[in-house]
Backbone bond lengths (Angstrom), bond angles and torsions (degrees), N, CA, C in turn:
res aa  C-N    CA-C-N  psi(-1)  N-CA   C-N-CA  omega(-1)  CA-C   N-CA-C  phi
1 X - - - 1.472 - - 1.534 109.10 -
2 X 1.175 127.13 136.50 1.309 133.35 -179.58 1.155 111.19 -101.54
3 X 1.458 106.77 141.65 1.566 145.36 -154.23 1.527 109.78 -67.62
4 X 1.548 94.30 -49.85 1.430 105.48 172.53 1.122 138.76 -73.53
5 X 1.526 110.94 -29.39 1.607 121.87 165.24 1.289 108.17 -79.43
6 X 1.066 130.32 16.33 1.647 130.46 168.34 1.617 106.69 -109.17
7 X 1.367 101.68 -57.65 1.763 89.26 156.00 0.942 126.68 -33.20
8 X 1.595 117.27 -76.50 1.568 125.29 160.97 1.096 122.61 -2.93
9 X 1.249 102.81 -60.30 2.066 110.93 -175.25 1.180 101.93 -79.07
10 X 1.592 127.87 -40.12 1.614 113.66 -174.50 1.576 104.20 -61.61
11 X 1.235 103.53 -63.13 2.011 93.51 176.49 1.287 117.50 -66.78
12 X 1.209 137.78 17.16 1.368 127.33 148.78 1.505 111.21 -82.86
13 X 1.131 101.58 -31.75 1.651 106.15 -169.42 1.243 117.49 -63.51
14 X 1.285 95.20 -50.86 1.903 115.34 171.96 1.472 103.84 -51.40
15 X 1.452 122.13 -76.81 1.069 127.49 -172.96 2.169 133.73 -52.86
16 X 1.499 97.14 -22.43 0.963 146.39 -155.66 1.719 88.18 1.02
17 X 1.620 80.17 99.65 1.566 108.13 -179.95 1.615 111.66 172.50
18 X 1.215 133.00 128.67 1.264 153.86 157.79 1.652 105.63 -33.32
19 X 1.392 97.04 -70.64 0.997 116.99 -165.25 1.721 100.53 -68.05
20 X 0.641 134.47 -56.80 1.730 136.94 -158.08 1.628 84.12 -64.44
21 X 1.413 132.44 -63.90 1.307 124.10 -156.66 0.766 98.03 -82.33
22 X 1.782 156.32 8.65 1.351 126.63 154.67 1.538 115.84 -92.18
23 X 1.616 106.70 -5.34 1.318 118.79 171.15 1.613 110.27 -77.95
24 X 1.346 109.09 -35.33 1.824 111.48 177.29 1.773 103.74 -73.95
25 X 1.034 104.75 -29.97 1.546 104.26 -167.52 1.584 100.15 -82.35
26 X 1.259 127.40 -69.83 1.097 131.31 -173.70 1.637 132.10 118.08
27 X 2.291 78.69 31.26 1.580 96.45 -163.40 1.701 89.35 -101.51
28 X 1.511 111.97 -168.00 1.581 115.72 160.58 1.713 98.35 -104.10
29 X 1.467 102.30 150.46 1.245 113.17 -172.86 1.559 123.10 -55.93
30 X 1.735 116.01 -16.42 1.218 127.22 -166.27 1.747 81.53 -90.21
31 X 1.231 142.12 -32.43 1.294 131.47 -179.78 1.306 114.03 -72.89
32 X 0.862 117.60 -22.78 1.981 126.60 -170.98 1.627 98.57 -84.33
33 X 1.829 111.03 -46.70 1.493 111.08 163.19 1.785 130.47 -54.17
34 X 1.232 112.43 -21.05 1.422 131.00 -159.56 1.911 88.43 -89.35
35 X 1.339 107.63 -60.00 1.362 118.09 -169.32 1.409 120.15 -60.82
36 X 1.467 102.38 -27.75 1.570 106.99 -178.74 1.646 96.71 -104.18
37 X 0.981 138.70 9.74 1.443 140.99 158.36 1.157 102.65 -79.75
38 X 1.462 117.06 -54.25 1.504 114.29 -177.82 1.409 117.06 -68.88
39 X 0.967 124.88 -34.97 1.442 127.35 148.35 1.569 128.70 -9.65
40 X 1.493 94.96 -97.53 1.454 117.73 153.42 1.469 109.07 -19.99
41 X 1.597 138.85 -64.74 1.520 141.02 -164.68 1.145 102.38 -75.28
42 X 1.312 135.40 -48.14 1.202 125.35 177.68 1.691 123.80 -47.61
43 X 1.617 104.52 -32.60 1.705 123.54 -148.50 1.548 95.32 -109.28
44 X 1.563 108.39 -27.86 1.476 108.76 164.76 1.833 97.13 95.10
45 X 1.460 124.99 -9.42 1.315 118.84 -174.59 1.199 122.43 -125.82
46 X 1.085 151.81 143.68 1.290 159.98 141.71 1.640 142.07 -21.33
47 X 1.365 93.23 53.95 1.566 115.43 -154.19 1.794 113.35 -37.39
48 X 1.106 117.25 -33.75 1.280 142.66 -164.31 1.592 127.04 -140.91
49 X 1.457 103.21 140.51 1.508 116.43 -158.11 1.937 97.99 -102.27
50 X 1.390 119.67 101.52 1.142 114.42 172.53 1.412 136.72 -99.45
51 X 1.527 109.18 105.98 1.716 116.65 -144.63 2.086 83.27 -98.65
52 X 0.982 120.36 147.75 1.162 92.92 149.66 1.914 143.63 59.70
53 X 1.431 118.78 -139.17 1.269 125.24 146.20 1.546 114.65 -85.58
54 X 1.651 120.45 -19.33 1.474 100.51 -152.45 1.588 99.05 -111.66
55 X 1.480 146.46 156.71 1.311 147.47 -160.60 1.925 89.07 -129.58
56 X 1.472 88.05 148.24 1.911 97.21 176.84 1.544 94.33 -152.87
57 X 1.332 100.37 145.84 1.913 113.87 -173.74 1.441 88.76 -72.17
58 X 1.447 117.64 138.87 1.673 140.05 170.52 2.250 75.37 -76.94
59 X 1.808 89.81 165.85 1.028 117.05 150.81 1.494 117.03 -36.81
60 X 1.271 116.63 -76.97 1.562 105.00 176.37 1.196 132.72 -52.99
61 X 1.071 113.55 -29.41 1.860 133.51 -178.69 1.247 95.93 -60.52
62 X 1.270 103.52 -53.29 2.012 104.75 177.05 1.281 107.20 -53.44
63 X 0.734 112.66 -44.88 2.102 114.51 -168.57 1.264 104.49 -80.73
64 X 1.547 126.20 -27.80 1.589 127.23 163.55 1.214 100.52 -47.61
65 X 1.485 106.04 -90.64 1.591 133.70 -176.45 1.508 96.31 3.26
66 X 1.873 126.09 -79.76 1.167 124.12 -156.86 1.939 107.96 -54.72
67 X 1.166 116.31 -38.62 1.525 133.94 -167.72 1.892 89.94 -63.22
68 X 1.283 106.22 -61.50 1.188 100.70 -168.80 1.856 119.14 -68.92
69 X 1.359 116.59 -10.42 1.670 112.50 174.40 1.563 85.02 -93.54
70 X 0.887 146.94 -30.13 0.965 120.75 176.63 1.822 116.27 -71.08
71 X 1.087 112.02 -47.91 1.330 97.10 174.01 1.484 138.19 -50.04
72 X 1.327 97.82 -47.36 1.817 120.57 162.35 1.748 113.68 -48.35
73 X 1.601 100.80 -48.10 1.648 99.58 161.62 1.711 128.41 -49.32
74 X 1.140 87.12 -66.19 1.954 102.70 171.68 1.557 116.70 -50.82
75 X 1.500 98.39 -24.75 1.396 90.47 176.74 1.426 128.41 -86.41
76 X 1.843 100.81 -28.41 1.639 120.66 165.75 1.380 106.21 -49.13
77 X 1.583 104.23 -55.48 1.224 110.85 -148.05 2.091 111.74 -67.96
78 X 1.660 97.35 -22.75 1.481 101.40 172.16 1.739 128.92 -80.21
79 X 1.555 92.26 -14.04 1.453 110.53 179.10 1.660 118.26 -88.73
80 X 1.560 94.96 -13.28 1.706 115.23 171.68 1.377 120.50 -102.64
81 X 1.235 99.29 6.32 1.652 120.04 -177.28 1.347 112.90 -48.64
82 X 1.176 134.91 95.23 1.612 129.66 166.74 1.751 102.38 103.49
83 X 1.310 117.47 8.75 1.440 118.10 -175.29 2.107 108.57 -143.41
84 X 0.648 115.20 130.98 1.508 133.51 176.78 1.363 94.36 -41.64
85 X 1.487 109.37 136.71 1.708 117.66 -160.31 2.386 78.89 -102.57
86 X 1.243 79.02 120.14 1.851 83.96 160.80 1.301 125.18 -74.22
87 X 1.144 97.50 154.24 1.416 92.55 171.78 1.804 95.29 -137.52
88 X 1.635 81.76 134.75 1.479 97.83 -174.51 1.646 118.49 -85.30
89 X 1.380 122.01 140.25 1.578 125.31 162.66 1.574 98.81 -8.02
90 X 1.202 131.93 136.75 1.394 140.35 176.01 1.651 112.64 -159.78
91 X 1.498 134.70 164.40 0.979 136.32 137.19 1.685 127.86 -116.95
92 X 1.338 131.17 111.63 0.921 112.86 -159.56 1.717 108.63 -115.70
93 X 1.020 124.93 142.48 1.307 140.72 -143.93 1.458 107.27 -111.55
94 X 1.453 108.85 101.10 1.653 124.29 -171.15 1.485 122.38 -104.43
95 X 1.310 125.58 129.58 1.415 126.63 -154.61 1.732 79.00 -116.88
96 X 1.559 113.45 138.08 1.852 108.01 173.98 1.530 96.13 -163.07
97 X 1.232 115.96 143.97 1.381 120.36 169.15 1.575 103.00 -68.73
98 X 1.517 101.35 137.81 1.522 131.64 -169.65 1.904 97.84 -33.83
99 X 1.362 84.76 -57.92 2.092 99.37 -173.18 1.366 119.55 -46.89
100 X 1.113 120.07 -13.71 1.136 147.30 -174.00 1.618 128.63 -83.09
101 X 1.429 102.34 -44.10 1.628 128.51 -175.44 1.382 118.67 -60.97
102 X 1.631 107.42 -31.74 1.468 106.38 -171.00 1.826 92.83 -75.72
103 X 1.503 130.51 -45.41 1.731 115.09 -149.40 1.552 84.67 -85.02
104 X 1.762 123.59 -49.64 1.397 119.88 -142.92 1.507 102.41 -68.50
105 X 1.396 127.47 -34.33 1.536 128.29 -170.84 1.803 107.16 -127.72
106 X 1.298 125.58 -24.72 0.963 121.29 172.09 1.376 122.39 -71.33
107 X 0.973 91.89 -65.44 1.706 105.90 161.87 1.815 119.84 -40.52
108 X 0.671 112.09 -65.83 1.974 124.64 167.40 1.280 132.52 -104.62
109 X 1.716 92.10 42.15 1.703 91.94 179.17 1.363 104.38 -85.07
110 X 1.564 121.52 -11.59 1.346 142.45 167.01 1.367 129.36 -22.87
111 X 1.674 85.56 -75.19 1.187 133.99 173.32 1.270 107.83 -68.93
112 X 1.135 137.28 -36.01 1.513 145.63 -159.34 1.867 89.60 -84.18
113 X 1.296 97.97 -77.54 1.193 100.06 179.72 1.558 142.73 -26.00
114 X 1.729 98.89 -49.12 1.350 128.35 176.24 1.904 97.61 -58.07
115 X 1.561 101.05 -31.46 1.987 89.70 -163.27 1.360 107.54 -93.96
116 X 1.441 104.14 -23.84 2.039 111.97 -172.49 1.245 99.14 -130.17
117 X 1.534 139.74 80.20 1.388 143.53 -169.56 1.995 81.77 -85.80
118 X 0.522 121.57 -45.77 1.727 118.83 -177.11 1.405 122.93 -57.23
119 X 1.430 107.96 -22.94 1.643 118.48 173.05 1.360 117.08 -89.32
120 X 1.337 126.26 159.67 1.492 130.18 -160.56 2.152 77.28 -136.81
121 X 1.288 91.44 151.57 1.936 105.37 149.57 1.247 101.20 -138.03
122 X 1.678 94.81 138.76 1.799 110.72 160.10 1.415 111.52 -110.69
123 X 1.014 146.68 107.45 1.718 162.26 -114.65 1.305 104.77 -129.32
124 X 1.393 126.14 88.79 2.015 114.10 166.28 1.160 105.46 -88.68
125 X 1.348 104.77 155.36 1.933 103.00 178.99 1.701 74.82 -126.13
126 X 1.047 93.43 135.91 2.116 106.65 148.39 1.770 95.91 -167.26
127 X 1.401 101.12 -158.47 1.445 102.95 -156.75 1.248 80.06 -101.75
128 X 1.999 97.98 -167.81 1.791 93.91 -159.11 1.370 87.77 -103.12
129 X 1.122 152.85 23.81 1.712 140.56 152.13 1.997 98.49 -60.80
130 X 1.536 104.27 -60.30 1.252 100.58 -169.36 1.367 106.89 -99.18
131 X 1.089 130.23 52.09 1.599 151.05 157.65 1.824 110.84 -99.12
132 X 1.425 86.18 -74.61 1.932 99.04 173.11 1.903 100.78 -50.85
133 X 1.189 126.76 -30.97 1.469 121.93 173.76 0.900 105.38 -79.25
134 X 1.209 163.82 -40.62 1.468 138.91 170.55 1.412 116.57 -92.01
135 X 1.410 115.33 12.81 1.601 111.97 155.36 1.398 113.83 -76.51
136 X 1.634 103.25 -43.84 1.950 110.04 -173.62 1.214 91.75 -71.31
137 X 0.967 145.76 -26.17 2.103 133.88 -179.25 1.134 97.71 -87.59
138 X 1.324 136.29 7.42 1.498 118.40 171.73 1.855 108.10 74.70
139 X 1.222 120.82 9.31 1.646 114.33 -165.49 1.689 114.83 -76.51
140 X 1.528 96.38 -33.86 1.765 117.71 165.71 1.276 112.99 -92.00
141 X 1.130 123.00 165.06 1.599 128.87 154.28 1.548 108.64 -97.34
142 X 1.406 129.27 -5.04 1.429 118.47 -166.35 1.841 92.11 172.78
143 X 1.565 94.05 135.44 1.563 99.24 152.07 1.309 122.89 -150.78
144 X 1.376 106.98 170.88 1.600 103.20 -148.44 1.967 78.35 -113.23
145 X 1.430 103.54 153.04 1.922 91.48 179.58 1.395 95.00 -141.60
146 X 1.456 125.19 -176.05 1.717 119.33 174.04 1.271 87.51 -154.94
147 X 1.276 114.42 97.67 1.711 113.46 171.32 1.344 104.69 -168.62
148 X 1.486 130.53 -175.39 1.113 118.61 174.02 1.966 137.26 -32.47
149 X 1.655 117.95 137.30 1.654 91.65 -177.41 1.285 99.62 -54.27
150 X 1.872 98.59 155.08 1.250 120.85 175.92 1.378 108.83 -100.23
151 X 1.328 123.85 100.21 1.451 128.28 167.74 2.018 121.22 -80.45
152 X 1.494 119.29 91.94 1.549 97.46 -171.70 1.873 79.33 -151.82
153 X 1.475 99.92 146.45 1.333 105.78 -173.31 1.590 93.44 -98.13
154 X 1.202 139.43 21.58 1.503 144.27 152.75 1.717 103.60 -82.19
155 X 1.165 112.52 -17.46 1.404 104.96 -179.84 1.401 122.86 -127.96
156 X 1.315 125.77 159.90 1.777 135.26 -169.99 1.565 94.94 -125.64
157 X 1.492 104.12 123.37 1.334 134.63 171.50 1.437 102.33 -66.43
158 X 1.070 150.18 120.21 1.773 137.99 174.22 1.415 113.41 -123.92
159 X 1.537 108.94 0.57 1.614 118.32 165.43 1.785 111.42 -177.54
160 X 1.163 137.40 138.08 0.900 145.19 -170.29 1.565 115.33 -132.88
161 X 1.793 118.89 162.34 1.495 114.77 -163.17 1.913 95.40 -165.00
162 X 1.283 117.86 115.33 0.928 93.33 168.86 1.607 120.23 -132.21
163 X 1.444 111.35 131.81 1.312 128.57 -144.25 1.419 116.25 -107.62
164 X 1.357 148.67 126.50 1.284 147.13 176.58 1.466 108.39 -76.12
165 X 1.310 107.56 153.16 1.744 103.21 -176.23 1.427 89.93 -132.12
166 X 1.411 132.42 171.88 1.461 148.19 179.38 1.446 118.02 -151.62
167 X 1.179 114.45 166.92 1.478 129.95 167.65 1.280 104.69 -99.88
168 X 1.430 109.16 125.67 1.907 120.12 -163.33 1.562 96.37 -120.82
169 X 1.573 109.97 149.05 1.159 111.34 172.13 1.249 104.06 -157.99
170 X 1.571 125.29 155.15 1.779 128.83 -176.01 1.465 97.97 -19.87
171 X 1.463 105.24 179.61 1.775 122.02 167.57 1.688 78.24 -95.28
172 X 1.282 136.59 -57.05 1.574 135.36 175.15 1.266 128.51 -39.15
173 X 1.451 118.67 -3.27 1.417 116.67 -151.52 1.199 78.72 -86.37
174 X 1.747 106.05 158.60 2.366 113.15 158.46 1.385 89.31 -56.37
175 X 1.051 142.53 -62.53 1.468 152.48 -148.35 1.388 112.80 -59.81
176 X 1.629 110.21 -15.72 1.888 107.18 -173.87 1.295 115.12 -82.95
177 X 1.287 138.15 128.18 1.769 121.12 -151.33 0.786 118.38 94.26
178 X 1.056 166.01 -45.27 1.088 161.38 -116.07 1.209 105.88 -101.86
179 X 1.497 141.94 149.66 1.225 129.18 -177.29 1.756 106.46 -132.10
180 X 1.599 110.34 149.56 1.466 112.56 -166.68 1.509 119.71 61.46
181 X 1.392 129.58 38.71 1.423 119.02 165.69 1.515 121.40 -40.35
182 X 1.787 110.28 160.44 1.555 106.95 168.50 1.358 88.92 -103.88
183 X 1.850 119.96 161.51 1.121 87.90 175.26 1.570 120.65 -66.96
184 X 1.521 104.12 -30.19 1.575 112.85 173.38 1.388 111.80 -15.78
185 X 1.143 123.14 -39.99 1.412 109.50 -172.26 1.506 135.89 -69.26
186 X 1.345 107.11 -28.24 1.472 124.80 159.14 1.339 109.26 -63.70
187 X 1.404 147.47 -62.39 1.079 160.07 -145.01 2.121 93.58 -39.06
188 X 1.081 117.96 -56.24 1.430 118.59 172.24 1.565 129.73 -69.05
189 X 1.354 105.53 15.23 1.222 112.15 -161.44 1.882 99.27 -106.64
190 X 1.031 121.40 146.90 1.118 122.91 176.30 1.845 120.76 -63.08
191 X 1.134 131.62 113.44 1.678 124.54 -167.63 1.590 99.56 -114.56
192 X 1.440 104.65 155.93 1.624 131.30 -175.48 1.443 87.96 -128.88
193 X 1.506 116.79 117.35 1.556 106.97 176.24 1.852 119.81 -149.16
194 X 1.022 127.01 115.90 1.433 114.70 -146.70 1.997 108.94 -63.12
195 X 1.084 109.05 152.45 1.890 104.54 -159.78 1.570 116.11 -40.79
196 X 1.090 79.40 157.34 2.191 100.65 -179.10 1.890 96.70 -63.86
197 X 1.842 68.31 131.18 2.339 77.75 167.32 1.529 88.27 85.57
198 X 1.608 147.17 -3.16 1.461 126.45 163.93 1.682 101.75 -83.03
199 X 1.239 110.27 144.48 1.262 120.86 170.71 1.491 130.87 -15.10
200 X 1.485 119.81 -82.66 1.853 104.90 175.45 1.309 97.05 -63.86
201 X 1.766 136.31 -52.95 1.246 125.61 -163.39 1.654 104.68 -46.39
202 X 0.910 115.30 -21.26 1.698 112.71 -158.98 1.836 91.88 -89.14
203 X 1.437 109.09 -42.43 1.399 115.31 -173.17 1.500 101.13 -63.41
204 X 0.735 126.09 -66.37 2.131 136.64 163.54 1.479 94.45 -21.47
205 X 1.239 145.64 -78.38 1.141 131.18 -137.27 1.848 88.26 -90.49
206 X 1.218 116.31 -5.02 1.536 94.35 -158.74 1.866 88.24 -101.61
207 X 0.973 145.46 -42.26 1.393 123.68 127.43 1.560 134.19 7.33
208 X 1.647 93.11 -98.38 1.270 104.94 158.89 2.132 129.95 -11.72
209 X 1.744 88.84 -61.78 1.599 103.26 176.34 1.478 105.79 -52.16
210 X 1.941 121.19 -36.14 1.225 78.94 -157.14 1.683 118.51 -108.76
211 X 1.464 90.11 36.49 1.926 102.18 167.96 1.668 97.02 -107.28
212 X 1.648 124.57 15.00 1.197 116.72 -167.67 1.598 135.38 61.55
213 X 1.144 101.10 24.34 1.837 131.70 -160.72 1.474 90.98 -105.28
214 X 1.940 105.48 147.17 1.466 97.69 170.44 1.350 82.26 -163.34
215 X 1.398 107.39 151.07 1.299 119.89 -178.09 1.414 109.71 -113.49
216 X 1.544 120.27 132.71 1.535 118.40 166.65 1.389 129.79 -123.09
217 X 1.309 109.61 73.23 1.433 133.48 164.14 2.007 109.79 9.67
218 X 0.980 117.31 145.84 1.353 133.25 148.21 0.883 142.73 -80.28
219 X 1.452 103.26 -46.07 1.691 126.09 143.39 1.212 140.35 -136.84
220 X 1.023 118.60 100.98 1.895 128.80 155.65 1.820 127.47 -61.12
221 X 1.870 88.87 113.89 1.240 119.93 -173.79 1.271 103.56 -117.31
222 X 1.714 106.90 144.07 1.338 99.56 123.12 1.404 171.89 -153.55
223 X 1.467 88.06 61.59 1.674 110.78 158.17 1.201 126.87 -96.40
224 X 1.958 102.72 112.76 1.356 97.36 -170.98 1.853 123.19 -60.30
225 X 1.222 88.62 -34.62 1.493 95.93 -176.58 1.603 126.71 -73.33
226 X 1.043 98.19 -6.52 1.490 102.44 178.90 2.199 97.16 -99.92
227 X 1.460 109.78 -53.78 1.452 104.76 140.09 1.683 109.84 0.11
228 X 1.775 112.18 -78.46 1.272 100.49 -150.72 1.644 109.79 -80.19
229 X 1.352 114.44 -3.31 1.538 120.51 -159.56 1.641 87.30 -84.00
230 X 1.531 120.51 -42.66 1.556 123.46 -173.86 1.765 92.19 -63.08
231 X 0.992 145.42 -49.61 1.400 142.40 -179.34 1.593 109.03 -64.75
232 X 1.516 117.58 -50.68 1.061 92.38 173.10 2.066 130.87 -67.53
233 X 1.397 92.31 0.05 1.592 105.39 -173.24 2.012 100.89 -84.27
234 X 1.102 109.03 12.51 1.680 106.58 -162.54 1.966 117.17 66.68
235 X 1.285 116.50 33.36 1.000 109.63 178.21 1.461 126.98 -103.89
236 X 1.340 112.76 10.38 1.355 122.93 168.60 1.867 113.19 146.90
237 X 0.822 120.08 -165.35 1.819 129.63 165.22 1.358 120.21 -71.11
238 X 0.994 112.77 169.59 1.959 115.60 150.09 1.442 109.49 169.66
239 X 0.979 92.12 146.51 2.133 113.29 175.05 1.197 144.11 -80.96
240 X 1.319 120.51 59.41 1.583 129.34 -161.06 0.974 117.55 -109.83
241 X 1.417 130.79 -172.53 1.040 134.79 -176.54 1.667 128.71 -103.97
242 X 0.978 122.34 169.99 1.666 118.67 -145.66 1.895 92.52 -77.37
243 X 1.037 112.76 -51.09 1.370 112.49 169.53 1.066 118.92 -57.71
244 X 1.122 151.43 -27.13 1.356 132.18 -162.44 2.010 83.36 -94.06
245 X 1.357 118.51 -43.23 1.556 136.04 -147.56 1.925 95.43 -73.15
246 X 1.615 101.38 -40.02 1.659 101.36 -157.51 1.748 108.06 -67.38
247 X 1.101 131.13 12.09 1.405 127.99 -176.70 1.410 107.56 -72.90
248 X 1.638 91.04 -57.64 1.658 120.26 175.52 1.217 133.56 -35.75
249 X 1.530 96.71 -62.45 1.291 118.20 169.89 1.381 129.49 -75.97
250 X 1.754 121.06 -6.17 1.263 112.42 154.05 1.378 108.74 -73.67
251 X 1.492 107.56 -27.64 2.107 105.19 -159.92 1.974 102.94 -81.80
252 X 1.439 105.66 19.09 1.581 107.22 175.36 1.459 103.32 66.86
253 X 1.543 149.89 33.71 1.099 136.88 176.63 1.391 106.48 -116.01
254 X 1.037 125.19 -3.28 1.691 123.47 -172.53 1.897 87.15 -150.40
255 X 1.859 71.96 161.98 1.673 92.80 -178.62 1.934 103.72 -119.68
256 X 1.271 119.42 159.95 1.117 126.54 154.82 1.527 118.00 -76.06
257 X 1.291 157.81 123.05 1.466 144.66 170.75 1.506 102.53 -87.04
258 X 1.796 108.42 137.85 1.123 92.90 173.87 1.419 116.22 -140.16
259 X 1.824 93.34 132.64 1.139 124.05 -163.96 1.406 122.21 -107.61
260 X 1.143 131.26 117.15 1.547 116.61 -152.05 1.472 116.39 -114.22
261 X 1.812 92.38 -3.93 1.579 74.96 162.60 1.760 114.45 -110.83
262 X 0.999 103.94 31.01 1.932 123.16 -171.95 1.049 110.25 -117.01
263 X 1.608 122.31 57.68 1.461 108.20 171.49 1.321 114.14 -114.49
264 X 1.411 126.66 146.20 1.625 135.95 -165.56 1.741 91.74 -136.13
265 X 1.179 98.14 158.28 1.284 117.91 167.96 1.863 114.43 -153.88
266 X 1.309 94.10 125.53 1.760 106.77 -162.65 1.328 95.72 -99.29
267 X 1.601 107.16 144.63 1.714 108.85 178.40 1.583 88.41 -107.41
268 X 1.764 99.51 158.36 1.456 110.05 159.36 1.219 87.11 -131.13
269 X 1.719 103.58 136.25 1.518 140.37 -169.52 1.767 88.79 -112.72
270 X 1.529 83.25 157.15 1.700 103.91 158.07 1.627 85.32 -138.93
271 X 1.272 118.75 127.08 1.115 138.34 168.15 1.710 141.06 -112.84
272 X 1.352 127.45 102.37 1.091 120.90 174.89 1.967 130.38 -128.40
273 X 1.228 106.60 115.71 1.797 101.48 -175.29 0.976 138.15 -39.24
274 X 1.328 118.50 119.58 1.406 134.72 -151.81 1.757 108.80 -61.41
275 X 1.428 116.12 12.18 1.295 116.81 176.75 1.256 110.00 -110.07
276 X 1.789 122.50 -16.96 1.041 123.94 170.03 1.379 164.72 -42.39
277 X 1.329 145.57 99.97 1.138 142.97 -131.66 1.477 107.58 -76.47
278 X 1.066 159.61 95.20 1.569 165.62 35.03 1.481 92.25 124.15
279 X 1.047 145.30 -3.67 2.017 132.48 -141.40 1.872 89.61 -56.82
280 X 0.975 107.45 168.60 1.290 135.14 174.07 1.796 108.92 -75.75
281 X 1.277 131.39 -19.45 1.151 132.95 150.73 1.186 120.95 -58.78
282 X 1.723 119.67 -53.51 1.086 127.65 -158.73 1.835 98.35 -78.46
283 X 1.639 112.62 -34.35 1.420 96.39 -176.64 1.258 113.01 -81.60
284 X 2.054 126.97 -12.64 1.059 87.56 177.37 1.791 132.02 -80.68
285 X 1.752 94.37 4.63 2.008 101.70 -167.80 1.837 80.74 -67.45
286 X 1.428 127.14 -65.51 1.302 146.53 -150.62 1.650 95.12 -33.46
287 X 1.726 104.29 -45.39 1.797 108.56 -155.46 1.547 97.76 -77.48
288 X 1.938 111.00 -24.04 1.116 108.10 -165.20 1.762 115.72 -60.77
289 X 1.700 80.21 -56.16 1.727 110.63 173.95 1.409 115.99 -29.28
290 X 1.556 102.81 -59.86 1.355 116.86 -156.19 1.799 109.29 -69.03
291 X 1.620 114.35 -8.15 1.374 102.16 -160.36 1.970 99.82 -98.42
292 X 1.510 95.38 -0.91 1.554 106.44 -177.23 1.185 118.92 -68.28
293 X 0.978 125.18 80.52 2.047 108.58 160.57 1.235 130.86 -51.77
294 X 1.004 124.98 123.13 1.487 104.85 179.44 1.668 121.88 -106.05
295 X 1.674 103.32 13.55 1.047 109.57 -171.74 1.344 109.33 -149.98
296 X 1.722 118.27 97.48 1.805 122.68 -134.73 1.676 70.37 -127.48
């Protein structure tokens, strides 16, 4: 079985396009067709569903797919046998909720830099509806999300974090101290809260909905942390998460409120699709990612 027509099929699969993987590879598209034909005859099956312009893995193709990264792996991995696996010039393309950007890459792009001077990141922030969509199109190689755990057997967990969030208010507020809030009691209070449909904000109101409670902000941001600097200035409430919030609240300028029947807990994922091809670029961002806490 050849090495290359298994590649072939793994970056078609990913890409799921003819055309894109003979453009990544650096074949002509009638060669990328030839290879995955030959494929198919050898394997006896029909790796791929051809509608049209666009190609999708049949059932079996899926069940190939895993056989074949694995083979292509085992085979790297014997040819790297006794020698440091390289990692080649790359750019790898990271999907992460906004809240996220300042510790995971801001914070250790330093550090990042200093370990993979050969790697590039291109960074999308959106929420995690349109995060998980440009993982299944292949548009990211990986995204990092903070919202409910993500349970889906389309996807591989490759690091996990799970984080408490609160309702913050001045160290000045009447409200700081206070012990046993309803939430009722905030409800009149002025809120700073990053936009409707982002992850905890979305978790807050979906709570919220089901005592029939709704909160309507003053202002929608979204930077949480600048969020908390307007709260710590006496400018109203807001609902974040313990990391972005705990700086504050060691330096005595903000309070935790505590509310006992309002508790959430936000995951931070590192996320990548379980069809995904492994390269040695991509694991070393994954090993980088994964050793970050962002919540010590």
């Amino acid at each position: 079985m050849d090495l290359r027509n298994l590649n072939t099929f793994i970056q078609t699969a990913e890409l799921n396009s003819f055309t894109r993987a003979a453009e990544k590879l650096g074949y002509s598209q009638p060669t990328i067709s030839f290879q995955i034909k030959q494929l198919e005859q050898e394997l006896g099956v029909q790796l791929f569903e051809r509608i049209g312009h666009t190609v999708s893995l049949t059932q079996k193709g899926r069940e190939i797919l895993s056989y074949a990264q694995r083979i292509v792996q085992l085979s790297d991995e014997m040819s790297n046998s006794g020698k440091t696996e390289e990692i080649p010039a790359d750019t790898l393309h990271i999907g992460m909720a906004e809240s996220l950007c300042q510790m995971l890459i801001i914070d250790e792009f330093s550090s990042f830099r200093q370990n993979y001077p050969q790697l590039s990141l291109c960074v999308t922030t959106a929420s995690t509806e349109d995060l998980l969509k440009l993982l299944d199109h292949n548009e990211v190689d990986l995204i990092c999300t903070m919202d409910h755990h993500l349970y889906d057997i389309n996807y591989q967990i490759i690091s996990e974090e799970k984080i408490p969030a609160h309702f913050i208010c001045s160290a000045s507020h009447p409200l700081a101290h206070k012990q046993n809030l309803d939430i009722k009691e905030l409800l009149n209070e002025p809120f700073m809260l990053t936009e409707k449909g982002m992850s905890y904000r979305r978790m807050m109101d979906e709570q919220l909905a089901k005592h029939s409670l709704e909160i309507i902000p003053v202002l929608e941001f979204s930077n949480p942390s600048q969020i908390t600097q307007l709260v710590e200035n006496g400018q109203g409430l807001s609902f974040l998460p313990d990391y972005v919030t705990k700086p504050f609240l060691e330096k005595g300028t903000i309070c935790y409120l505590d509310v006992p029947e309002f508790q959430i807990d936000v995951w931070k994922q590192i996320v990548v699709h379980r069809d995904k091809w492994m390269s040695a670029s991509l694991k070393a961002v994954l090993n980088h990612l994964s050793q970050i806490q962002v919540y010590r």
